[in-house]
N, C-alpha and C positions, 0 to 999 in steps of 0.2 A: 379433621375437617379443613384448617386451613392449609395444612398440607395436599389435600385434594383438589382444593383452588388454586393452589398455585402452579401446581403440572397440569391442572387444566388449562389454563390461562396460557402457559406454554407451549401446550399443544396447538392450540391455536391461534398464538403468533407465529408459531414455525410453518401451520399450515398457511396463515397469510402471507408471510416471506414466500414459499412455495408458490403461491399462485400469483403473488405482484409480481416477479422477478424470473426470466425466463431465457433462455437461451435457445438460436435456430435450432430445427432437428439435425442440420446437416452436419453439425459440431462433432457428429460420432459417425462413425461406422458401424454395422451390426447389430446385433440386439441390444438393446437397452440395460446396463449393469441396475443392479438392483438398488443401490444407492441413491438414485433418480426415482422421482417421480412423474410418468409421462402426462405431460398437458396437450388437447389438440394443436397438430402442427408446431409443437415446439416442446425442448428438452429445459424441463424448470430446474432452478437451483436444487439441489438434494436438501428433502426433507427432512427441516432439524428435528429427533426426536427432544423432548424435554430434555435429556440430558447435555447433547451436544451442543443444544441453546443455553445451558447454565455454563457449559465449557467455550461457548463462545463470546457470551459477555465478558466472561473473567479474563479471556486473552485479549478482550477489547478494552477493557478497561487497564488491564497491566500494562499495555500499548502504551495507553494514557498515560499512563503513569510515569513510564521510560521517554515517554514525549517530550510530558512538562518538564523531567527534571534535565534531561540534557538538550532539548530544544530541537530534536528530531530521532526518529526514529519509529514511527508512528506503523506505516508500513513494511517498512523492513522487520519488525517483530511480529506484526499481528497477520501481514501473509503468509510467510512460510508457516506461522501455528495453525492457522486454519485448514492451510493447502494437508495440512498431514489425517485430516477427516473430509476433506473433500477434495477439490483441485483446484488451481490457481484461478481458475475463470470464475468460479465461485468464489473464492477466497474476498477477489477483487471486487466482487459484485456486493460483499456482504460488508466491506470496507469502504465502497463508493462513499455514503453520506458521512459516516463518523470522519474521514479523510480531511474532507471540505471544511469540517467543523472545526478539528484541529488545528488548518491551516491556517483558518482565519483567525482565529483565535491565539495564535504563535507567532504571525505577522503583527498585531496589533500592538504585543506585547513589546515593552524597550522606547518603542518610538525610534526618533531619526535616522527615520526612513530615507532621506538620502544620499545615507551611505550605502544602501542596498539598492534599495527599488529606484532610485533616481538617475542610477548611476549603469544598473546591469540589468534593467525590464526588458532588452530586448533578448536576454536570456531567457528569462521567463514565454516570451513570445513563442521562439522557436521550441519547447517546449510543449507549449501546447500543438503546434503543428506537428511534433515528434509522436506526441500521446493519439493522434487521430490515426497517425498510420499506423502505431501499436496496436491501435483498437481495433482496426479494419484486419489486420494478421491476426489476434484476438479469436477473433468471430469469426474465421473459417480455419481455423486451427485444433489439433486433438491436443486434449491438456496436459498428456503425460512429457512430455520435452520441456516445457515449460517448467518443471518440477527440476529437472535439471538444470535449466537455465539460471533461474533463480538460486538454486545450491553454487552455481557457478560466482552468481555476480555476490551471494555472501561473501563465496573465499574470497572475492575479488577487495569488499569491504575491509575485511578484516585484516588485508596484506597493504592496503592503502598508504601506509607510513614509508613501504621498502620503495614507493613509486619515488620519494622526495629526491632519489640519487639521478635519477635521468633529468635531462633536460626537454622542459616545456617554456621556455623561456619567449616562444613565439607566443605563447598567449598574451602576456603585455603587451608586446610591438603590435602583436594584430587584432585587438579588442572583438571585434564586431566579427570577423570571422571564426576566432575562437568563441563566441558565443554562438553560432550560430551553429557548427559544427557538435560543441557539448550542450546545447538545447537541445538540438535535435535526438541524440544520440540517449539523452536521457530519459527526453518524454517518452521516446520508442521503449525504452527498457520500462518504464512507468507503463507504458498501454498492453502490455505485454505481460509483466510478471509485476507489477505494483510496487519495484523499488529503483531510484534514478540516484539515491544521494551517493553512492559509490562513485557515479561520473563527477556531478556534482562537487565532489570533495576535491577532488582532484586539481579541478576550478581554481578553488577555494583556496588552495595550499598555494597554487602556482601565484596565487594574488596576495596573498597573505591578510585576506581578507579580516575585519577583525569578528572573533564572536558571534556577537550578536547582531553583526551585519551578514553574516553567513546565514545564522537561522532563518532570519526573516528572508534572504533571498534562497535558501532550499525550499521554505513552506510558499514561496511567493511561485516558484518555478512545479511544484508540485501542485498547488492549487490552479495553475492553469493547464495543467496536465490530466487532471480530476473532472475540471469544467469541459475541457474537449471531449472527453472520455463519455460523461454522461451525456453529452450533445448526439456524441456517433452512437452510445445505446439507443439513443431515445429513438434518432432516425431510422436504425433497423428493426424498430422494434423489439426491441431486447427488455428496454425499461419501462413498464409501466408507471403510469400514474400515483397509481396507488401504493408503489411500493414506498413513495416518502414517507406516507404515514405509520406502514407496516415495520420499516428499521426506526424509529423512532428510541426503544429502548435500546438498542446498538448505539447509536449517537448518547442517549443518554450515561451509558457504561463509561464511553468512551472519556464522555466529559467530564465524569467523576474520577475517573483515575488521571485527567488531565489538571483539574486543577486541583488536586494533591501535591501533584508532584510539581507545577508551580509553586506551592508553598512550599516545600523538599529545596527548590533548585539552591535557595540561595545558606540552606543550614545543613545539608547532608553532603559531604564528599563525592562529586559526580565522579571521583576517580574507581569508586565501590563502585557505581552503579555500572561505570565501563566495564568494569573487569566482567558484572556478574551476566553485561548482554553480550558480552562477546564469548563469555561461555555456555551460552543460551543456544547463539548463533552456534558456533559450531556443532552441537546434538546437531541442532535442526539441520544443518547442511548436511552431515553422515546421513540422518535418517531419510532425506529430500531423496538424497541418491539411492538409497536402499531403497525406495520404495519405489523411483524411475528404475533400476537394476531388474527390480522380481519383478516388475510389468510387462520387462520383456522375454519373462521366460517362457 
């Protein structure tokens, strides 16, 4: 019995995801893959069956979890998991509120804030004008490249360390043009495929930013990335209303594996935790590809 209730229950948040949450029709060409479910005048997020909605809290909440304990990562693990049952433009769509929640929640954390926010908000700024025009290429774009793209900016992640031999050395001398240049360049990868801390890091290293002044200005530059993002759905009609109430147990997953791994951060070796997401990342990047590969057979 209680088993019946609860893949009811299921079933009918996934059908309300389905029908808060929506995308133009113009997003595709040709017939309608069966994945989708058609709503008038517009292509809805693919209907989660019970299953894929127990498969997708648990990659939201593991998100969470690799959040809290290394103080980002939030997106970078939980889009490409998702993108591999549905596609990036969903992925992104199903990560919108849990995103926001994290961020805010991983700025907050640490305190003095003006070694971050006080110092590089106009990072954060460009950012968000980066994430509007991702969003606009977003919504008239087919999803399948995007899958690559993403697999792309992994590898790009996880080679991040060999970037410390070149010289970026013009980011100190030119503050404000270097931020404006990797805001930008971020939020576009953020509006786009739902990960910027790859650019980000880069920033970060060139400044030798410390720690925890890093987190709070990635979750600070991704949280305005998130906010533009939901602005440009809202205006084309993409977001309903109603979907804030409908992802609620998403956000709630999310939060639970986030502050876990708050408690984790400061008693478990985040050096395990690296090893096990960058071995994470790379499945998911081989399979990203695999699966952009056979799309175009």
């Amino acid at each position: 019995m209680l088993r019946a209730r609860i893949i009811e229950a299921a079933a009918s948040l996934s059908t309300l995801l389905q029908g808060c949450v929506s995308f133009p029709q113009t997003l595709t060409s040709g017939p309608v893959k069966p994945v989708y479910a058609a709503c008038s005048r517009t292509l809805a997020v693919p209907l989660l069956d019970p299953t894929s909605l127990y498969l997708a809290l648990a990659i939201l909440a593991f998100a969470g979890l690799v959040h809290g304990t290394l103080g980002l990562g939030f997106p970078l693990v939980s889009t490409p998991l998702l993108a591999l049952f549905t596609d990036v433009q969903s992925a992104i769509l199903i990560t919108l509120f849990p995103t926001v929640m994290v961020n805010l929640a991983s700025i907050a954390r640490g305190g003095h804030w003006g070694e971050s926010i006080g110092r590089y908000w106009p990072l954060a700024v460009f950012a968000g004008l980066g994430g509007i025009l991702g969003t606009q290429v977003l919504l008239v774009s087919a999803p399948e490249p995007f899958k690559l793209l993403l697999a792309a900016l992994i590898v790009l992640y996880l080679n991040t360390h060999r970037l410390q031999g070149l010289s970026f050395a013009w980011i100190g001398r030119h503050p404000l043009p270097a931020m404006a240049l990797f805001g930008l360049v971020a939020g576009f990868m953020a509006g786009t495929v739902n990960v910027m801390v790859p650019i980000l890091v880069i920033f970060a290293l060139e400044l030798a930013l410390p720690r925890n002044a890093s987190i709070q200005l990635f979750n600070l530059c991704f949280l305005a990335g998130k906010t533009a993002q939901i602005g440009s759905f809202a205006v084309a009609g993409v977001l309903q209303p109603e979907s804030v109430g409908a992802v609620l147990p998403l956000v709630a997953a999310a939060a639970a594996g986030l502050g876990l791994g708050m408690l984790l951060r400061e008693r478990v070796s985040t050096e395990t935790y690296r090893r096990l997401l960058r071995y994470l990342l790379v499945v998911t990047a081989v399979l990203l590809t695999g699966q952009f590969l056979l799309a175009q057979v």
